[in-house]
matplotlib code that plots the C-alpha trace (Angstrom):
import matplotlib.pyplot as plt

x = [-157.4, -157.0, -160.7, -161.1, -158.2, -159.8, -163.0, -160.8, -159.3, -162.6, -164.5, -161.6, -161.7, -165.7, -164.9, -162.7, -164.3, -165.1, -168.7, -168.7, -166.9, -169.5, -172.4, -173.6, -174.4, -175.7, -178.5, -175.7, -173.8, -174.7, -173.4, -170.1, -169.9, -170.7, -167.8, -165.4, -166.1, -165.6, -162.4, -161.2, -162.0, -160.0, -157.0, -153.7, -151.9, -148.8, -151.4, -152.8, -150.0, -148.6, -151.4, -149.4, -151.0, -154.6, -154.9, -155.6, -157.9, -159.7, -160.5, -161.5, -164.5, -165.2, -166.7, -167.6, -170.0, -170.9, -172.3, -173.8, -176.1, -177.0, -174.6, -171.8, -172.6, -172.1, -168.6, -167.8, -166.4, -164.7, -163.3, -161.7, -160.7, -158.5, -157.1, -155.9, -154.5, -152.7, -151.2, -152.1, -152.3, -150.3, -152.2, -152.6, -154.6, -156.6, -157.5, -159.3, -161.6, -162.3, -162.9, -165.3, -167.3, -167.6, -169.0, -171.4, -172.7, -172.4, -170.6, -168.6, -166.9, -165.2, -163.2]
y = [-35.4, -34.5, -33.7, -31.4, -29.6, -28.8, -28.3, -25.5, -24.0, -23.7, -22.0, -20.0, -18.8, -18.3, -16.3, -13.7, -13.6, -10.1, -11.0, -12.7, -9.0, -6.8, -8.7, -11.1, -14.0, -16.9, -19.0, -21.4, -18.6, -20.1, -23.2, -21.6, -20.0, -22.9, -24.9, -22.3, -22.5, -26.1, -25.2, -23.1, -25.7, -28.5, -26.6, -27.7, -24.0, -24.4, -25.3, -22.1, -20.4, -22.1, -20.2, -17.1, -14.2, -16.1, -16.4, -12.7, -12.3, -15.5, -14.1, -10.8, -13.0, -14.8, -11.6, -10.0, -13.0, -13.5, -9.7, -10.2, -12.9, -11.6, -14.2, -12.3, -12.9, -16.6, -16.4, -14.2, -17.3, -19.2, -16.2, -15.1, -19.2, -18.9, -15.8, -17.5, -20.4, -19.0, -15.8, -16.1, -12.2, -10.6, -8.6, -8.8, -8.3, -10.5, -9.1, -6.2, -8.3, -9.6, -5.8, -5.3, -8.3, -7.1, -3.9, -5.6, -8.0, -5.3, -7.5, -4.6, -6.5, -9.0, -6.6]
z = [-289.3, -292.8, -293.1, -290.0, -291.1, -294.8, -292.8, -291.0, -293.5, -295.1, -292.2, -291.7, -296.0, -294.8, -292.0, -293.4, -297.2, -298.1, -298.1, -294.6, -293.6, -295.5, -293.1, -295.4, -293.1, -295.0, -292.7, -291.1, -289.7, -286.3, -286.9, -288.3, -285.0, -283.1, -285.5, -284.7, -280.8, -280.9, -283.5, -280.4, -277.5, -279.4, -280.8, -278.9, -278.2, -280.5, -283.2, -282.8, -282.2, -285.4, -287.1, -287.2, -288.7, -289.2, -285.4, -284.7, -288.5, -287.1, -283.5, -285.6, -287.8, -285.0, -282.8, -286.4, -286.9, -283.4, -283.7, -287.4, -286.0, -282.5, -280.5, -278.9, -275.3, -276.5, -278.4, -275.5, -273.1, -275.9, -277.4, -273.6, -273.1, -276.8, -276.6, -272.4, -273.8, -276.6, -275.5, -271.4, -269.6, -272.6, -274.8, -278.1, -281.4, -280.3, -276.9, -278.6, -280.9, -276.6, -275.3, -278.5, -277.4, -274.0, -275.3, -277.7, -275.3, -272.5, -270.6, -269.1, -265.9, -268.1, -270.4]

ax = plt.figure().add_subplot(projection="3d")
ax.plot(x, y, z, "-o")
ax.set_aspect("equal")
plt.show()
């Protein structure tokens, strides 16, 4: 437990470096997407909840990446699954990082 939870914290300093933000992508940016996905699948909702503030930054480097490396029609469903289990209908911060994957993957009737 105490190792995925470094491993998070990690992914989650990757995620929302400066550099990470400024579109470098190092070559494993796919499996940092695919680590976060899996991140989102197994995350209880009051551990996400519990996240507080990182939640919302987290969501926002998860479609950042998923766009920097061509992917966002594939973080689309794990990004709209999260933001369901942690917040349900209400929107949020979070919900807009959703609508700006549905307009990069032109996925129009989900948003």
């Amino acid at each position: 437990a105490t190792e995925t939870m470094q491993a998070s914290a990690l992914l989650i300093g990757w995620l929302t470096s400066p550099a990470t933000k400024s579109g470098f992508v190092p070559a494993p940016g796919r499996g940092c997407l695919d680590y976060t996905t899996r991140l989102f699948d197994a995350g209880s909702k009051p551990a996400l909840e519990g996240s507080g503030t990182i939640f919302p930054t987290l969501c926002t480097a998860y479609v950042d990446l998923a766009v920097q490396i061509g992917a966002p029609l594939a973080a689309l469903r794990p990004l709209r699954k999260v933001i369901e289990k942690v917040h349900g209908a209400e929107l949020t911060a979070p919900s807009v990082d959703l609508l700006r994957l549905c307009i990069e993957s032109k996925a129009y009737h989900l948003a």
